[in-house]
N, C-alpha and C positions, 0 to 999 in steps of 0.2 A: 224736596228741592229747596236748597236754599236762594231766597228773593234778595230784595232790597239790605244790604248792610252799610250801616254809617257809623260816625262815631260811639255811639251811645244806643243805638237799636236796631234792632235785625228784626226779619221776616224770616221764618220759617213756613212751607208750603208742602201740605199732605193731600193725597184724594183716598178716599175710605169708601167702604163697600156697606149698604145699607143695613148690614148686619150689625153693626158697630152699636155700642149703649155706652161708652166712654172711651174718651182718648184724654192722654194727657201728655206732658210734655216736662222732661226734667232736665235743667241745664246748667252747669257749672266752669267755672275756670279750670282751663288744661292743669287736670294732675289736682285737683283740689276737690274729685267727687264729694270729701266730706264735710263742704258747704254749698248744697247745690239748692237751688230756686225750681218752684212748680206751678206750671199753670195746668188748670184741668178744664175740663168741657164733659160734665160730668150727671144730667139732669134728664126730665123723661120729657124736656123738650128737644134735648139734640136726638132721641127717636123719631121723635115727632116729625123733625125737621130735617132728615135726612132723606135722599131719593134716591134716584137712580145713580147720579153723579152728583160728588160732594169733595170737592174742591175746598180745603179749610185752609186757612191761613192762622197762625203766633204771631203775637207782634210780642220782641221780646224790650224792652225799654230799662233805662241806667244800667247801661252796660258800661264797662270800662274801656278809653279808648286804646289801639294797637296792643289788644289781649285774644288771645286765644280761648274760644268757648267748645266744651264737649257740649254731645245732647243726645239725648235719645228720647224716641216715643213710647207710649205706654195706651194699649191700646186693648179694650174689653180687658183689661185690669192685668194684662200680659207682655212683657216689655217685648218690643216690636224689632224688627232687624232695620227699620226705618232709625239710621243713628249716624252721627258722624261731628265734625267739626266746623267750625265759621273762624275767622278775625274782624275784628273792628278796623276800621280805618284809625289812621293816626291823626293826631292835633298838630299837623307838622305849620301851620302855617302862624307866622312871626317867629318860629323857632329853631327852623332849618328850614336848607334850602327843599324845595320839593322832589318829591321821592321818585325815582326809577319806577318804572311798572310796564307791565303788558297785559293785555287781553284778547281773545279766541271773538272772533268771528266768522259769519259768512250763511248764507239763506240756502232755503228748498231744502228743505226735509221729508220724503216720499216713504211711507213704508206700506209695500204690499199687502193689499187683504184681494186676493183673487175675483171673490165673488162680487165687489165690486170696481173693479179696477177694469179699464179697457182692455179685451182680448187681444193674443199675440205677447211679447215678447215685455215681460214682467218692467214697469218704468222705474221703478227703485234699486236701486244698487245694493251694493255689501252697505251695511251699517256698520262695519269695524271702527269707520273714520270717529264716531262720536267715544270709544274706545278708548281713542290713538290721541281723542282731544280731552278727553276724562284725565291721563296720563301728563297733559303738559300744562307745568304749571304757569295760573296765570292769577290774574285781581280779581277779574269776572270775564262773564261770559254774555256777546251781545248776539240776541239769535234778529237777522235783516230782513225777516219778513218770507212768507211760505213758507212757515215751519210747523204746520200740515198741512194736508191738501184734505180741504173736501171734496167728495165727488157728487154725481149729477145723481147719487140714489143718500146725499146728505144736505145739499144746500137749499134744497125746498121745504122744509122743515126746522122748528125752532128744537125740537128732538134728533134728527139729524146733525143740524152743528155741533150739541151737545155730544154726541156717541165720537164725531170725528175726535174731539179735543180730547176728549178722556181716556179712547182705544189708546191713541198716540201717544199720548201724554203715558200711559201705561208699559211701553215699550221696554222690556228688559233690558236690552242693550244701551238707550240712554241713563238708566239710571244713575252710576257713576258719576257721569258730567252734571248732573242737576244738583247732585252732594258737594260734588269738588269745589264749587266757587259759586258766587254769587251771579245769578241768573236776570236776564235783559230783556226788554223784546220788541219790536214793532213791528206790525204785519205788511203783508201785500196782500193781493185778489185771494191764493189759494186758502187764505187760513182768515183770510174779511168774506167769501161767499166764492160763488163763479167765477171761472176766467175773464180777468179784464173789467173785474164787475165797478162801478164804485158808487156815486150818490142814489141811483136808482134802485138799488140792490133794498127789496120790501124789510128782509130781516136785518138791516144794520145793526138797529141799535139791540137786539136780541146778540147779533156777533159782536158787537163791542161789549157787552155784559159778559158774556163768556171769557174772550180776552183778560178781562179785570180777573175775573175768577183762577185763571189760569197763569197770572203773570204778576210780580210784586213791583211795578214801576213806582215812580213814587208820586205821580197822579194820573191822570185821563183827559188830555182836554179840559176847554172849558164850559162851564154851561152842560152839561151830561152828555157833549156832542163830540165827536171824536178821540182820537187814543194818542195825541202828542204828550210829550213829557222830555224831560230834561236831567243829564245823570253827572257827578263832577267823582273825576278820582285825580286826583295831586294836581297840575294843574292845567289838565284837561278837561274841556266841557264836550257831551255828545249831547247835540240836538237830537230827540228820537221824533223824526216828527212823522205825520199819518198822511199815507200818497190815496185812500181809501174810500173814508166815509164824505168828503166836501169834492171827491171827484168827477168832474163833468165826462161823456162816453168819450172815450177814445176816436170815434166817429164824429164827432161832433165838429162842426166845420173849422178851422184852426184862425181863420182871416178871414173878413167882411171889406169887401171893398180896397183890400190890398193894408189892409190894416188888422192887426192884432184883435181878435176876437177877444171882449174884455168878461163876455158869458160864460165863456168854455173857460172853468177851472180844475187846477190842479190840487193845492195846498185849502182855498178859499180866503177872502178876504182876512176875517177872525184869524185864522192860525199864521196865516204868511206875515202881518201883524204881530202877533206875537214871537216867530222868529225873528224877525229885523230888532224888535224891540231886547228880544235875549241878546241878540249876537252882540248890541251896543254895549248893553250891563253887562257881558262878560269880560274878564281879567286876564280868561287863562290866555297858554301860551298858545295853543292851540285848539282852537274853534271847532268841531266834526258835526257837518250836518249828515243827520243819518235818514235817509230816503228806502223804501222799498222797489223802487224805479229808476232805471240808468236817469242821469242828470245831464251829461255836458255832450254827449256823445250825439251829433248831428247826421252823422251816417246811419247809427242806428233806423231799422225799418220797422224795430219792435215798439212798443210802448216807451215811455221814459217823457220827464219834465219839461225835455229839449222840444214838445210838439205840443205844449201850453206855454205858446210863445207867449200873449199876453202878462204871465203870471212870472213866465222863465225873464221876461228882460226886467221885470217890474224888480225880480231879485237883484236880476246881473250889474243894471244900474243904483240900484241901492248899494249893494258892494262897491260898484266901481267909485260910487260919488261920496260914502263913509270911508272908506280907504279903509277898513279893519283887516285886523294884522293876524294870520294864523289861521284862516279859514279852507277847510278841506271839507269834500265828499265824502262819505260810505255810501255805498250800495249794494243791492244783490240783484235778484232773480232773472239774469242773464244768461245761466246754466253754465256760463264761463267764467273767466275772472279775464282783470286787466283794468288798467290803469288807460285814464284819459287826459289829456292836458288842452287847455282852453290858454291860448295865449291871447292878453289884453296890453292894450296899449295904455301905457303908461299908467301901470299897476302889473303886482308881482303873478305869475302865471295860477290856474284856477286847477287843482287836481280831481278824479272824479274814483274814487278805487272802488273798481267793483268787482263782489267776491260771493261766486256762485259756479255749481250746486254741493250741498252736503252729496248729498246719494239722488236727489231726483236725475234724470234723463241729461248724458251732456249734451248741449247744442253748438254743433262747433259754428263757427262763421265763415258767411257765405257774402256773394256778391262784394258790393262794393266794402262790404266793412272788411273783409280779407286784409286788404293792404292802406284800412286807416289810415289817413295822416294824422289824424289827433291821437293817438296810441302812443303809448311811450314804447318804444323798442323794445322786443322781447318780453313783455310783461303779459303775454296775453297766456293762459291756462287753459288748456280745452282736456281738464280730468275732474275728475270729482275733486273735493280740495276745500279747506278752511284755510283761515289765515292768522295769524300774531301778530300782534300790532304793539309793538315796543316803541316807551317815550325814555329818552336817557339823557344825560349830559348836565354840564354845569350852567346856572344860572345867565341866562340871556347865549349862550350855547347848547340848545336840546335838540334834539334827534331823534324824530319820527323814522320807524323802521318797522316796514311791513315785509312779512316771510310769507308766502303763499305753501304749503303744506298739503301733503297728498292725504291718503286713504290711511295710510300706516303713520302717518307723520313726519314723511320723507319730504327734505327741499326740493320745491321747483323753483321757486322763485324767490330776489329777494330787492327790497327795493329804499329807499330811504330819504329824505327829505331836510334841512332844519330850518327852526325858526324862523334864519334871516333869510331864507327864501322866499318866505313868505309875507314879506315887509314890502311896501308900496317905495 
């Protein structure tokens, strides 16, 4: 998999089978094999040290910036079919205007193991779509949380979560996409423990460990306590923040006395903190908070931000009262996709995109969320589906433009935004 790339260093990300007594790693400039750089891992401690699951990470450093790298691995002293290419990001900033880009999203990644998956009617779909998303190019790639699911014979166990992440993470058919582009992540319930699970959940910090192992973001949280992080590509910033480890039960009463419950958390003091505090320091043109959990959507009967009123106004008036310019939702595990709009009075309107599922179970909508009035028209997706998210345009004119995309890669949907939309 290729992780984390910036101007000057990359992550590189391998899992290896306990049989292994050396890996190494060769890498050079596209077309220049005959000056290439070598890290190895090469001693009778990486024996030692290997287990069951062995999740390794490169860090490759002084890299060139907007150059293209081959690479391939070398493994038990045999060059391995683990090989492929990265780019560095450009220095474009004082020097041009910033760069066009897109990138692949969208949550719930479900892959069948029968024996333990619930009887009846198989809940993971074709996996072609990760394929059909392997094939389109993009900068990277943000996976929105349940991108696996443990089940009730894996999240009782600190060997259980492990088997979940590795089986998956193993998947033939993804492989592709983990090579093609640089890879993202922030969870929900199914891949943090149990359904709906979050600060009581005994193995957290066992599942945030895993996580780390499994994902190249470019930190964790602060304090070794949850999994937020923060990612810039031209001049875009994604908030990745954690709906997971600081979260109060779903049941937890929402109002005390006709008043905003200040107990029952979502985000937690610390991190929600630390978002207000990013979103000020930020420049770019466009803000994206990325959630695991619908955000703005009030009909919703499922889970989502919108029902940690407490912590939901404590944001909504923080926006409303900083007036920050370019601030947007991501979300998933809805099992549908669709677009929400929060109209505020006197400030620019509040978007909520959310885009779900890869291949888990669709869930179409029922009751009263049927005929939303916070829905943007037509934007609703009830198929399996990722999405493209393209930034374009000339300076103080960009254009956000989300494609909603099916199984094969076909449009359903497409929908677009700019800037001065988003201006108070």
């Amino acid at each position: 998999m290729i992780g984390q790339v910036e101007m000057r260093t990359a992550t590189l990300w391998l899992q290896v089978s306990a049989d292994v007594s050396s890996i190494s790693l060769k890498y050079w400039k596209e077309g220049r094999m005959d000056k290439s750089w070598l890290i190895s891992i090469n001693s009778p401690l990486l024996k030692e040290s290997l287990t069951e699951f062995n999740p390794i990470k490169f860090d490759l450093k002084d890299l060139d910036f907007n150059t293209r790298y081959e690479y391939q691995f070398n493994i038990n002293n045999v060059n391995s079919v683990a090989k492929g290419t990265f780019k560095t990001k450009d220095l474009w900033q004082w020097r041009k205007p910033a760069p066009d880009f897109s990138f692949l999203t969208g949550s719930c990644a479900y892959f069948n193991e029968p024996v333990y998956d619930r009887p009846g009617k198989p809940y993971g779909g074709d996996s072609v779509i990760f394929e059909s998303m392997a094939k389109d190019s993009a900068a990277f790639m943000l996976w929105l949380g349940d991108n696996w699911y443990t089940r009730e014979a894996d999240y009782g166990s600190e060997w259980g979560l492990w088997y979940r992440a590795s089986r998956d993470r193993a998947q033939p058919v993804i492989q592709n996409l983990l090579k093609a582009m640089p890879q993202y992540a922030i969870w929900d319930d199914h891949d943090f423990g149990p359904d709906n699970s979050g600060f009581s959940y005994g193995l957290k910090d066992i599942s945030r460990n895993i996580f780390m192992k499994y994902w190249c973001n470019p930190f964790y949280g602060e304090d070794q306590k949850g999994t937020y992080s923060q990612i810039s590509y031209s001049d875009v910033d994604l908030f990745l923040t954690d709906d997971r480890y600081f979260r109060s039960a779903d049941e937890m009463e929402d109002s005390i006395e006709g008043k905003p419950n200040p107990d029952k958390h979502f985000f937690g003091d610390k991190q929600l903190k630390w978002i207000e505090d990013a979103l000020v320091q930020s420049l770019a043109t466009f803000k994206i908070i990325v959630i695991g959990s619908q955000t703005l959507n009030p009909y919703s009967t499922e889970e989502g931000f919108y029902r940690y009123s407490y912590e939901y106004h404590q944001l909504m008036d923080f926006l409303n009262r900083t007036k920050i310019k370019g601030v947007l939702f991501l979300t998933g595990d809805r099992h549908h996709s669709e677009i929400i709009k929060l109209i505020r009075s006197g400030n620019y309107d509040l978007y909520d995109i959310t885009v779900s599922p890869f291949t888990s179970g669709v869930a179409k909508v029922k009751g009263v969320e049927i005929n939303n009035p916070f829905r943007v028209p037509g934007s609703l997706v009830e198929k399996r589906n990722y999405a493209k998210i393209g930034v374009e345009g000339k300076k103080n004119e960009r254009i956000l433009k989300v494609q909603i995309k099916g199984t094969n890669g076909e449009n359903l949907y497409n929908w677009s935004i700019s800037e001065n939309q988003l201006m108070h």
